[in-house]
C-alpha positions in Angstrom: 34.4 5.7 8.5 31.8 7.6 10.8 29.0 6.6 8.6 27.9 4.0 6.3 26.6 6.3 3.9 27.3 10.3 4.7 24.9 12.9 2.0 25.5 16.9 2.4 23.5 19.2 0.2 22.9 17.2 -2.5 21.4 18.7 -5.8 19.8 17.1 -8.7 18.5 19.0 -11.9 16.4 18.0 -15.1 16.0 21.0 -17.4 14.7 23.5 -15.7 12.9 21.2 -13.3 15.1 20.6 -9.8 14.6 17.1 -8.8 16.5 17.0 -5.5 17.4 20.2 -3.5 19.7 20.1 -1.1 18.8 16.9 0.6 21.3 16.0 3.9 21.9 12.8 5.9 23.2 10.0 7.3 23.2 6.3 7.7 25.1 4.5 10.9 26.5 1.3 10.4 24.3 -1.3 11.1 20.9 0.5 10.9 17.8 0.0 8.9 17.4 3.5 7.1 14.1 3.9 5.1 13.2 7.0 2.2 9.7 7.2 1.8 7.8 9.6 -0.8 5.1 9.7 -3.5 6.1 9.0 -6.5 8.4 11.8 -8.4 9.2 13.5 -5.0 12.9 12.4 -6.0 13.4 9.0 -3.9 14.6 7.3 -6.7 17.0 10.2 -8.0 18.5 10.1 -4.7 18.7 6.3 -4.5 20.3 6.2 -7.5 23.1 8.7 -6.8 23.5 6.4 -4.0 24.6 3.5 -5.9 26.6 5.5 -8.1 24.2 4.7 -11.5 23.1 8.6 -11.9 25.6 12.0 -11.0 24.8 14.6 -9.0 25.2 18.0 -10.0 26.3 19.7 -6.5 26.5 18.5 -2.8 28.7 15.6 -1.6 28.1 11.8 -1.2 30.1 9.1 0.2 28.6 6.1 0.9 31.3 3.6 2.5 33.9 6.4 2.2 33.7 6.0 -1.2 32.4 8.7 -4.0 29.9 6.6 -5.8 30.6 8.5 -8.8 34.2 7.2 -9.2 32.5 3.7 -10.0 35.8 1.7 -8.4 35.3 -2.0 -8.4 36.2 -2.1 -4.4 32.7 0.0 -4.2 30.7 -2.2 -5.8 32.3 -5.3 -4.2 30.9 -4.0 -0.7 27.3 -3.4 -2.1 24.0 -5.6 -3.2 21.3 -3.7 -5.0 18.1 -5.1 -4.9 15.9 -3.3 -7.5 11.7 -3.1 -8.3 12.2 -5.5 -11.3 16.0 -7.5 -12.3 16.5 -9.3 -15.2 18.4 -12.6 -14.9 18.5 -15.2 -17.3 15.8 -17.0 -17.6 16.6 -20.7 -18.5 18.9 -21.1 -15.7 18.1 -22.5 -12.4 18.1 -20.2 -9.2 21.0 -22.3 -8.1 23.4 -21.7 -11.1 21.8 -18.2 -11.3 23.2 -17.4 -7.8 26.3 -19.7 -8.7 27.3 -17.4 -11.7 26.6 -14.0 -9.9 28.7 -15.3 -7.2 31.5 -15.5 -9.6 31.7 -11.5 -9.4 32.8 -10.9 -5.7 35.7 -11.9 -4.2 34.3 -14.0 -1.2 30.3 -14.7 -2.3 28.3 -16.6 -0.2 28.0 -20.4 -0.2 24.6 -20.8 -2.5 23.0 -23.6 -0.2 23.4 -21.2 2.6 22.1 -18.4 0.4 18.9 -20.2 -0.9 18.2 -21.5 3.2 18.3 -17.5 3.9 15.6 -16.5 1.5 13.8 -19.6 1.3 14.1 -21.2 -1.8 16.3 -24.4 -1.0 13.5 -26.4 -3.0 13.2 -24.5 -5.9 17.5 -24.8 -6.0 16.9 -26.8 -9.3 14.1 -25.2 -10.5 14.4 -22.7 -13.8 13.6 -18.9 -13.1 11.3 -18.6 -15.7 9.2 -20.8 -13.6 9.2 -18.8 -10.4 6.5 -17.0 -9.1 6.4 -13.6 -8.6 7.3 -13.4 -4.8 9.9 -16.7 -5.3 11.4 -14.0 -8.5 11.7 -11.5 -5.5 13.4 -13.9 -3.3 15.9 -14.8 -6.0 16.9 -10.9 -6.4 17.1 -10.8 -2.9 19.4 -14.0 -2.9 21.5 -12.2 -5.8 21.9 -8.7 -4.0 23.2 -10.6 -1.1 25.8 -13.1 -2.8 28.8 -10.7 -2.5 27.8 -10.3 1.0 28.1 -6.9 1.0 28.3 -5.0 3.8 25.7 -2.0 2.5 22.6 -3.4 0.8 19.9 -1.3 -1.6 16.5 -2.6 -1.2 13.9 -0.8 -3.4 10.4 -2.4 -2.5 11.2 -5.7 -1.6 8.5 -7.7 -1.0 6.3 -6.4 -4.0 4.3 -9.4 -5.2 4.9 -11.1 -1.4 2.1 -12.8 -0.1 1.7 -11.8 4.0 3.7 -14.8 5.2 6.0 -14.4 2.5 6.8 -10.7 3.4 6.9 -11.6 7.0 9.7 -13.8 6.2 11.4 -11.4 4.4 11.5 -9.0 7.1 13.1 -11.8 9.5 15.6 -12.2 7.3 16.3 -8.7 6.7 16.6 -8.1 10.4 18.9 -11.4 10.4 21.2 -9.3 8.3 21.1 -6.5 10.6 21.8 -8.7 13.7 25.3 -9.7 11.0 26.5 -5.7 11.1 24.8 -5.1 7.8 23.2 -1.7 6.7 20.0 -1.9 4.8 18.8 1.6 3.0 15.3 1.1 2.3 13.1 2.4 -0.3 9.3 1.1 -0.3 5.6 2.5 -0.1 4.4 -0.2 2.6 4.0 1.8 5.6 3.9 -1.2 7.9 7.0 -2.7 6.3 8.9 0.6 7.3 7.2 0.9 10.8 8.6 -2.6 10.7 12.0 -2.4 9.7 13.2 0.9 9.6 15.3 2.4 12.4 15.5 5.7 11.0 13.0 7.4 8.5 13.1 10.3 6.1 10.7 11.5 4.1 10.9 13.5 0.7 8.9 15.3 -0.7 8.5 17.9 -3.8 12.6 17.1 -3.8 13.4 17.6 -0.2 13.4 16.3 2.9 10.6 17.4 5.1 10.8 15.0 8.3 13.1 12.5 9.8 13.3 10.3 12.4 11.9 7.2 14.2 8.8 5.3 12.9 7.5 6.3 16.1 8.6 10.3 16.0 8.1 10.8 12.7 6.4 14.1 12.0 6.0 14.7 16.0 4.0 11.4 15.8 4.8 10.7 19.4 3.5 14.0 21.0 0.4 14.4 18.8 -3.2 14.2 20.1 -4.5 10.6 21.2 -7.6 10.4 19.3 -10.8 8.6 21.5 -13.6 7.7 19.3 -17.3 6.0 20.5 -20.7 6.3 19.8 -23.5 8.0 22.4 -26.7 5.5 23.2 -29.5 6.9 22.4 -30.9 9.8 24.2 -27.5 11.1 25.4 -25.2 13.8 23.4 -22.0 15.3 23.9 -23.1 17.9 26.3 -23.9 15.2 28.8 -20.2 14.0 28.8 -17.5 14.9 31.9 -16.2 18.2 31.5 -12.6 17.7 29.4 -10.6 20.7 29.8 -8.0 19.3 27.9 -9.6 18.1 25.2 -11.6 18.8 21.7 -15.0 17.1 21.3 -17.2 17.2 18.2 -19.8 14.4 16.9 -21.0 13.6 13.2 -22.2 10.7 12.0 -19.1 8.6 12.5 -19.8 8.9 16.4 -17.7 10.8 18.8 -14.3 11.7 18.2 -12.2 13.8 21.5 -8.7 14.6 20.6 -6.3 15.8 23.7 -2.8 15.5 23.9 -3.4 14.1 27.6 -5.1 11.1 26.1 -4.5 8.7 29.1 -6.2 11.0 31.3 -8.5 12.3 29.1 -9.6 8.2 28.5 -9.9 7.3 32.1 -12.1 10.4 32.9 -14.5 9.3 30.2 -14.3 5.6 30.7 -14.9 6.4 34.7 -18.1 8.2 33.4 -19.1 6.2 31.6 -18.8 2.7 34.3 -20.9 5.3 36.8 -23.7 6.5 35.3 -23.8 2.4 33.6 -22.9 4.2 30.0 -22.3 1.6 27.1 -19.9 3.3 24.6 -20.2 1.2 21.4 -17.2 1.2 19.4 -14.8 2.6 22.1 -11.2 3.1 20.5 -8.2 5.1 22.1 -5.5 5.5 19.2 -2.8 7.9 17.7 -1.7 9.3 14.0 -0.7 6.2 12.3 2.6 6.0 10.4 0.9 6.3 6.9 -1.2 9.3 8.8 1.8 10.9 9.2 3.0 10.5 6.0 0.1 11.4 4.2 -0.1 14.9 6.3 3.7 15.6 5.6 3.8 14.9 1.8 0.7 17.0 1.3 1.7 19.5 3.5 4.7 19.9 1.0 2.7 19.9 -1.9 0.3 22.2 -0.6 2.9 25.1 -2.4 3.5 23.7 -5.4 -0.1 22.3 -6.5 1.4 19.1 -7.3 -0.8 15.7 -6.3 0.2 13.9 -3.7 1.9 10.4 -4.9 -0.1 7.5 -4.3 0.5 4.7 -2.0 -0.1 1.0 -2.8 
């Protein structure tokens, strides 16, 4: 098996609606591989062909050399799914919870060990009804990983996390990584993926329209730096250095200068400014964000079809 999860052309259709077009990719062993799109771009369509609980109508899938579509049991003994909302039952504690999902795979995890990994060894005893929300995300996470599976699904997992709480998620999902495990990753936090993710594709409109590293994404890496200041009074953009290399307009925001030789383009301003005794208030040097990136791409795929752009929480 080359690839943890290998996806060639694949087609999804609704009607007369298609929901994926010929998406392609793969996922290595080991890696952190996150789909991000707005909401009915076809992430979820595609997630869910995945783990084998919808059919595609063209294109091939194998995810751990299996067809997902076959349903066998040796499948789903390698996987954990970790969905947006699970229902467990509610009067049991998170101890016999994870205890009696256990009882499904062939070699589960000890629970004590399970509950130290997510953080809930002192709500062991403690009925699920009486969670809160992030401790009820814990315990899906907790039950997606008692098979130990060597693949694990996780769509938005850390909804309802307070910061610390999420930070600790995102240890432990790199401790899982560090254990050979594959994580495919679905969520709309755009730090959690810059984060996490090794590899990132984006969908849009039922395609993919970029893919890469959090930090290539989109050409993220070669786009223009971005300098931005404000003028003391009495000076204006014609009084700056000459920059060759670079863009400059001024609006009420200050001064923005975009280049794509932003370290140079930075020192001959900051150099100016430190001769001539210059304060430049608000003085940042920066590049497209992540979530810039993302915003630009999905709307850029939009753009033909009309459609809104998803939101992102």
């Amino acid at each position: 098996m080359t690839h943890a999860i290998d996806v060639q052309k694949l087609r999804k259709r609704y009607g007369d609606r298609d929901a994926v077009r010929d998406v392609s990719f793969t996922v290595d062993p080991g890696e952190v591989f996150c789909l991000l799109g707005p909401n009915g771009a076809g992430k979820t369509t595609t997630t869910e062909i995945l783990e084998g609980y919808r059919l595609a109508d063209g294109g091939t899938v194998r995810v751990l050399g299996h067809d997902p579509a076959a349903d066998e049991r040796r499948f789903r003994e390698r996987i954990g799914i970790v969905l947006q909302e699970c229902g467990v039952q509610p009067d049991l504690s998170v101890a016999e919870l994870v205890r009696m999902y256990g009882r499904y795979y062939p070699h589960p995890r000890p629970v004590d060990e399970l509950l130290d990994l997510v953080g809930l060894t002192e709500k062991r005893n403690s009925g699920a009804k009486t969670l809160s929300g992030g401790q009820k995300r814990r315990l899906d996470l907790a039950l997606g990983l008692v098979g130990d599976p060597e693949l694990l699904f996780l769509d938005e997992p850390t909804t309802g996390f307070d910061p610390s709480a999420r930070r600790a998620a995102w240890a432990t999902i790199r401790d899982l990584c560090a254990l050979g495990k594959t994580v495919f990753l679905t969520t709309h936090f755009m730090d959690e993926a810059q984060e996490l993710a090794d590899r990132i594709a984006v969908i849009a409109n039922g395609s993919i329209v970029a893919m890469g590293t959090p930090d290539e994404l989109g050409g993220r890496d070669t786009a223009a730096t971005e300098i931005r200041f404000h003028l003391p009074a009495g000076l204006t953009t014609a009084d700056l250095p000459s920059l060759p290399s670079a863009t400059v307009s001024a609006g009420e925001h200050g001064v923005l200068v975009r280049s794509t030789e932003g370290i140079a383009v930075t020192n001959v301003i900051t150099g100016w400014a430190i001769k001539r005794r210059v304060t430049l208030a608000n003085f940042s040097v920066s590049q497209p964000s992540l979530e810039d990136m993302y915003l630009r791409l999905t709307a850029d795929a939009h753009a033909t079809t009309n459609e809104p752009v998803g939101s992102i929480r």
